[in-house]
C-alpha positions as a LaTeX table, in Angstrom:
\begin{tabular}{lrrr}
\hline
Residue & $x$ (\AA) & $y$ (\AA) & $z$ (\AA) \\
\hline
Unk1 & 0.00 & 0.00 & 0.00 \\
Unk2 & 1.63 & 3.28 & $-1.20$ \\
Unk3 & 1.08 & 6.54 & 0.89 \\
Unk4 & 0.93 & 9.44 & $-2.30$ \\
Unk5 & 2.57 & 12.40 & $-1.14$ \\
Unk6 & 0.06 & 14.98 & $-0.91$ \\
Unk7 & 0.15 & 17.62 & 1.82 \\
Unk8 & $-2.21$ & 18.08 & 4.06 \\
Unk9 & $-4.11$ & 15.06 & 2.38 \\
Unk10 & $-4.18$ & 11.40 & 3.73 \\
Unk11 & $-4.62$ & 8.79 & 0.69 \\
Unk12 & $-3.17$ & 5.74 & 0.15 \\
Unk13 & $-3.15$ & 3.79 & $-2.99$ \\
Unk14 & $-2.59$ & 0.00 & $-4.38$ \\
Unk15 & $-2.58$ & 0.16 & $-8.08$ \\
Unk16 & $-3.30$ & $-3.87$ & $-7.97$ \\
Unk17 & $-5.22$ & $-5.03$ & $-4.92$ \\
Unk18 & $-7.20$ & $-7.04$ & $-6.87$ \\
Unk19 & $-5.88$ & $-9.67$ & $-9.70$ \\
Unk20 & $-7.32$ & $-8.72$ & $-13.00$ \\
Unk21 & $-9.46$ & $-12.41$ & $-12.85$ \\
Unk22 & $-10.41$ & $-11.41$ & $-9.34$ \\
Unk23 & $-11.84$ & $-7.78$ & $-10.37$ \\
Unk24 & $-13.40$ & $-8.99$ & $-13.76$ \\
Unk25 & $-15.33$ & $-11.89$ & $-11.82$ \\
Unk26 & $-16.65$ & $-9.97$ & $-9.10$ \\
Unk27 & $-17.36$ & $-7.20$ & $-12.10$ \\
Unk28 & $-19.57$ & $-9.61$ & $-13.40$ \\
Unk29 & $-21.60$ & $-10.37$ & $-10.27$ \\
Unk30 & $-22.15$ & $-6.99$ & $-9.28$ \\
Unk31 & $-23.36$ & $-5.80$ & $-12.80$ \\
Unk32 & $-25.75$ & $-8.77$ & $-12.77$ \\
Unk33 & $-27.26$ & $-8.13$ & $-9.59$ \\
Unk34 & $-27.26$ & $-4.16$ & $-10.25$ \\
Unk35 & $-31.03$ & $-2.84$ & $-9.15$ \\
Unk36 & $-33.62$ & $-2.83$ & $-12.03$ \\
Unk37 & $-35.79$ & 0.88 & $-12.24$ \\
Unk38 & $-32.87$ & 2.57 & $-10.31$ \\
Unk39 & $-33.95$ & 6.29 & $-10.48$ \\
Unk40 & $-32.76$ & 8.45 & $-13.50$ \\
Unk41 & $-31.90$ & 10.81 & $-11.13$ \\
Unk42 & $-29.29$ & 9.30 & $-9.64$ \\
Unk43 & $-25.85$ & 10.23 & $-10.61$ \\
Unk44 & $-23.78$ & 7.71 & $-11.46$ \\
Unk45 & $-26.61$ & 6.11 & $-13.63$ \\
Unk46 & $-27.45$ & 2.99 & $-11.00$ \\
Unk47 & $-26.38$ & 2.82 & $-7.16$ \\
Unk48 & $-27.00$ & 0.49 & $-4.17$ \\
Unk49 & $-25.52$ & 0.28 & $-0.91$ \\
Unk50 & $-25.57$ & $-2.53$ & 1.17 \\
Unk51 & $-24.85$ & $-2.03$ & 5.40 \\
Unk52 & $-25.28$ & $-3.63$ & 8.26 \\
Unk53 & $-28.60$ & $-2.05$ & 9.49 \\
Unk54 & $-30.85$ & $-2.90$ & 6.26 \\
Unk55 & $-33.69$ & $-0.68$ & 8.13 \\
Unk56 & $-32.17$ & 2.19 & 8.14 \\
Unk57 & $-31.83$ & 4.52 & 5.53 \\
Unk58 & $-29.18$ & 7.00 & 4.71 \\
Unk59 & $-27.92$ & 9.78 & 2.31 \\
Unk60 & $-24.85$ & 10.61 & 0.30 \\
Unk61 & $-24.24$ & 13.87 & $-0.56$ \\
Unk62 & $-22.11$ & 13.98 & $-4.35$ \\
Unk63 & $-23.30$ & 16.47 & $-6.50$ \\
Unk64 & $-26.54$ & 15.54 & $-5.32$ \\
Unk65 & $-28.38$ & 14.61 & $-2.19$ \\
Unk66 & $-29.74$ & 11.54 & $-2.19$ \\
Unk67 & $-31.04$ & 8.60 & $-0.28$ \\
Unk68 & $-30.36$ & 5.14 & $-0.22$ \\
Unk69 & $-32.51$ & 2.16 & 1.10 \\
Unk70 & $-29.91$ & $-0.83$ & 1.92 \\
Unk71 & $-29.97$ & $-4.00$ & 0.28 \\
Unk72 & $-28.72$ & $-7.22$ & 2.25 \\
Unk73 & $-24.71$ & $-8.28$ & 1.87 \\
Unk74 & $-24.22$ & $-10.70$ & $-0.95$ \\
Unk75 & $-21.10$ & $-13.13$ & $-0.22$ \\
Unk76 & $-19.06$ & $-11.40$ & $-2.82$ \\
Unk77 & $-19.13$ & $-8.16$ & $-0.76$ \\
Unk78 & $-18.41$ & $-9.56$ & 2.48 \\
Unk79 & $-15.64$ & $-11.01$ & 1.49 \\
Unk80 & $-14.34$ & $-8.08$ & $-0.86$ \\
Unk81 & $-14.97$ & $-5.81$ & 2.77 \\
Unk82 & $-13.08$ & $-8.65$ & 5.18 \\
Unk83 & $-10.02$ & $-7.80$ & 2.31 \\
Unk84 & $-10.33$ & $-3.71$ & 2.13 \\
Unk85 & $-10.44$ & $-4.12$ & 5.99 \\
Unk86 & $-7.13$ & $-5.76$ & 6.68 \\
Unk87 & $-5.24$ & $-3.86$ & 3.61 \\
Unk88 & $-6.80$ & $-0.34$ & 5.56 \\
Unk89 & $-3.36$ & 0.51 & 7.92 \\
Unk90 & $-3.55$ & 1.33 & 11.14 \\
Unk91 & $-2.26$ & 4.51 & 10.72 \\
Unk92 & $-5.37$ & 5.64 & 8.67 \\
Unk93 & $-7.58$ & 5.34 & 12.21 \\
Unk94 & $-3.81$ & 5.92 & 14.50 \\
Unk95 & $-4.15$ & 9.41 & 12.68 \\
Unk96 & $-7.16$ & 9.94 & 13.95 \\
Unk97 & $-7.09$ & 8.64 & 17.45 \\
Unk98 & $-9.21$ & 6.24 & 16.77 \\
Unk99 & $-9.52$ & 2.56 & 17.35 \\
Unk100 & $-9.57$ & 0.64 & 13.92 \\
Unk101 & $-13.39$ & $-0.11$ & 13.06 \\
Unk102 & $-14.03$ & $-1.53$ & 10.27 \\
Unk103 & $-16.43$ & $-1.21$ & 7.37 \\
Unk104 & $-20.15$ & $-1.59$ & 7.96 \\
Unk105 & $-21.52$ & $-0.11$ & 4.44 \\
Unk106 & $-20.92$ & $-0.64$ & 0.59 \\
Unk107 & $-21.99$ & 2.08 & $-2.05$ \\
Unk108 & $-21.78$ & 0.60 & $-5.69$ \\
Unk109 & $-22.09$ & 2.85 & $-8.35$ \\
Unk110 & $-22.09$ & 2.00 & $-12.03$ \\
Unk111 & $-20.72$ & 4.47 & $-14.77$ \\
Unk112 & $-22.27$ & 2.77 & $-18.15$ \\
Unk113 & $-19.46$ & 4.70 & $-20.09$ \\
Unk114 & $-17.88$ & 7.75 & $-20.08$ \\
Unk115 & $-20.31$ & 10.05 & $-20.50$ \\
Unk116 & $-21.62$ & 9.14 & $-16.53$ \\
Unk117 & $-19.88$ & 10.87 & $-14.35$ \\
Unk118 & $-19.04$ & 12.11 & $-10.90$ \\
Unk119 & $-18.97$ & 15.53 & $-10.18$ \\
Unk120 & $-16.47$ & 17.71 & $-7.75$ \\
Unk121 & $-17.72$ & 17.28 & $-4.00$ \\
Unk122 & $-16.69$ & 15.98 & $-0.84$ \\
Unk123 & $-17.78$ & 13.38 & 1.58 \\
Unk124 & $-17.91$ & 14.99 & 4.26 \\
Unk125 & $-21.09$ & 13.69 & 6.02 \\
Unk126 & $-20.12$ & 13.38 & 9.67 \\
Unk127 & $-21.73$ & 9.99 & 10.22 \\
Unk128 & $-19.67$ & 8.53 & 7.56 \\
Unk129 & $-16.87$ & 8.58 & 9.81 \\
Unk130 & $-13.11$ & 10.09 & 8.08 \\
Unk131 & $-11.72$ & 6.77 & 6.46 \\
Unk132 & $-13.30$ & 5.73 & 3.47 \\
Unk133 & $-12.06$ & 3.15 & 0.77 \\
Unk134 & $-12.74$ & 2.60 & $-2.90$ \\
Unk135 & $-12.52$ & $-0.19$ & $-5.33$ \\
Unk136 & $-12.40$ & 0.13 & $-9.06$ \\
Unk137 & $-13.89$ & $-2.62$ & $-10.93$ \\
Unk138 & $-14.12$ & $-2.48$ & $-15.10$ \\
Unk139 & $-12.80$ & 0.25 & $-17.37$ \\
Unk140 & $-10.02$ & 2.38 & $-16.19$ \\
Unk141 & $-11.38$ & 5.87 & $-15.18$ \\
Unk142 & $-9.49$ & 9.40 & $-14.43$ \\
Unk143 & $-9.56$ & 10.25 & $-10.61$ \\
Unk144 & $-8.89$ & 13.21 & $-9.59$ \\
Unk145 & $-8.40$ & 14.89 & $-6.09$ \\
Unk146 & $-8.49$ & 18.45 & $-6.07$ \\
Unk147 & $-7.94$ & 21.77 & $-3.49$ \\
Unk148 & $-10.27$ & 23.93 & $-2.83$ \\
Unk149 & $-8.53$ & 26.21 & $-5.32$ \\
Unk150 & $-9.08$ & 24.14 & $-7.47$ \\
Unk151 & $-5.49$ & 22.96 & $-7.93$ \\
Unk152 & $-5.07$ & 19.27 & $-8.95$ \\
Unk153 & $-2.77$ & 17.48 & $-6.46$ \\
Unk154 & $-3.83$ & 13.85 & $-8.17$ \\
Unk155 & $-4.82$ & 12.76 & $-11.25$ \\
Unk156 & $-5.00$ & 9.05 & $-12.28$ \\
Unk157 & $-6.53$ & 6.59 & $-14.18$ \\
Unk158 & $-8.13$ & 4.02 & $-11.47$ \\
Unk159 & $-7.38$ & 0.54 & $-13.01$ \\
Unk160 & $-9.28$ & $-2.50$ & $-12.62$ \\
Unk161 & $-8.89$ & $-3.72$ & $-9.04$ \\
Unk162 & $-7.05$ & $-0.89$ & $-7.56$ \\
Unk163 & $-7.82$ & 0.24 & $-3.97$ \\
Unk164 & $-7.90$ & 3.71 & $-3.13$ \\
Unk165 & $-8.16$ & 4.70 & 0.75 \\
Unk166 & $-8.85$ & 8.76 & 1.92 \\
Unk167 & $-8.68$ & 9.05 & 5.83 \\
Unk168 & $-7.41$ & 11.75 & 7.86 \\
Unk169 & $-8.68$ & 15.29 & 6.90 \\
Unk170 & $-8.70$ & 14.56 & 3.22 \\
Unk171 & $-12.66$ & 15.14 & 3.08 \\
Unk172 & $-12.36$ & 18.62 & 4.93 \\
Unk173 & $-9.40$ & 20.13 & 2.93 \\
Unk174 & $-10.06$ & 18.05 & $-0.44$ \\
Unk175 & $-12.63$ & 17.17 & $-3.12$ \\
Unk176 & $-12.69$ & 14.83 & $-5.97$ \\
Unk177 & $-14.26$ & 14.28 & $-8.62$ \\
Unk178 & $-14.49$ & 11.34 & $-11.96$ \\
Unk179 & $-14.82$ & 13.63 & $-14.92$ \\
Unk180 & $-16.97$ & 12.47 & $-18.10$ \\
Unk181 & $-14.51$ & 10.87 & $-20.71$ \\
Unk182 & $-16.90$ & 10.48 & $-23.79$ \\
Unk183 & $-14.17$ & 8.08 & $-25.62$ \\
Unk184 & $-14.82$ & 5.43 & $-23.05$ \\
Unk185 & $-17.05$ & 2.60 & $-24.23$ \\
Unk186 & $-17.32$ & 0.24 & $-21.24$ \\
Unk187 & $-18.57$ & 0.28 & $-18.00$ \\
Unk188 & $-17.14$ & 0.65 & $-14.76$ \\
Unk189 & $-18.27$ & $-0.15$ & $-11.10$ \\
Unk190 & $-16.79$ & 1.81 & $-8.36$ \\
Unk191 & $-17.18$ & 0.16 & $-4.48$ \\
Unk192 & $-16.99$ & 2.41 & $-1.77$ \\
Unk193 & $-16.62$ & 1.18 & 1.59 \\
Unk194 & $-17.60$ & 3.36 & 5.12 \\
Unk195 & $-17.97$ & 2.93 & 8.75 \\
Unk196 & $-21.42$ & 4.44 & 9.13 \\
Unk197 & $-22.42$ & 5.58 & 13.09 \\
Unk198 & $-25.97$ & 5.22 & 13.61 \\
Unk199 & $-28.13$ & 6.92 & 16.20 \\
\hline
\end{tabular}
């Protein structure tokens, strides 16, 4: 697991957490179990989230507000969020003062092609907790993390299987963003894992 250089920031990276066979199968299971009549409002085009409290509801704030009903854990996932769990270092929650917890939510997202997108924003939502970890499943994507300047301090093309991890105060000082690439053809699925608290 790298730690990328960024000031200020907290990110760490591993270009190939995944094999290629192991991102491409679990690829395949997620896009056939994707949600039918997903709203078009959503942004990327379909999202779920799975967690451990399927009763509760909860809301991500991208570009957009909006609300998610869970769905149960499928075997895939669990075993996919056992893996992020033990490649997260200690020194993402050590940073923090804070005892390693753990993932208890998934948010999938699929991007049909280029032209779905991600726009600038944060995650900043206080019960989402600090640490948060991605996986990139399908095409290769451009990433970017940007300052509130709007300077770029990363920019790079997510590959199939890579794991991405932003703790510390990378939310408060930071935003990112996956920018529409029209000359992409195939699909991706991001994963993004969070330790939600609930009241």
């Amino acid at each position: 697991m790298q730690v990328l250089p960024i000031p200020e920031a907290e990110v760490y990276y591993d270009e190939h957490f995944l094999t290629d066979a192991e991102a491409t199968a679990l690829f395949d299971v997620l896009l056939r179990r994707r949600p039918r009549g997903a709203s078009p409002a959503l942004t990327p085009d379909e999202s779920c989230d799975s967690h451990d409290h399927e009763d509760e509801e909860h809301r991500h704030s991208g570009p957009t507000l909006t609300q998610y009903q869970p769905l149960s854990w499928i075997p895939e996932l669990l075993a996919l969020k056992r893996r992020v769990e033990e490649a997260t270092p200690l020194s993402a929650y050590a940073n923090l003062n804070s005892p390693k917890l753990g993932y208890n939510a998934a948010l999938c997202n699929l991007y049909r092609d280029g032209n779905d997108s991600v726009g600038l924003h944060a995650d900043a939502e206080p019960e989402m907790g600090p640490v948060i970890a991605s996986v990139s499943l399908g095409a290769e994507r451009l990433f970017r993390i940007k300052r509130h300047d709007g300077s770029v301090v990363f920019a790079e093309r997510l590959p199939n299987g890579s794991l991405l991890i932003m703790a510390g105060k990378t939310q408060l000082k930071f935003k990112h963003e996956a920018p529409k690439e029209p000359g992409i053809t195939r699909p991706r699925i991001n994963l993004t894992f969070r330790h939600i608290e609930h009241n």
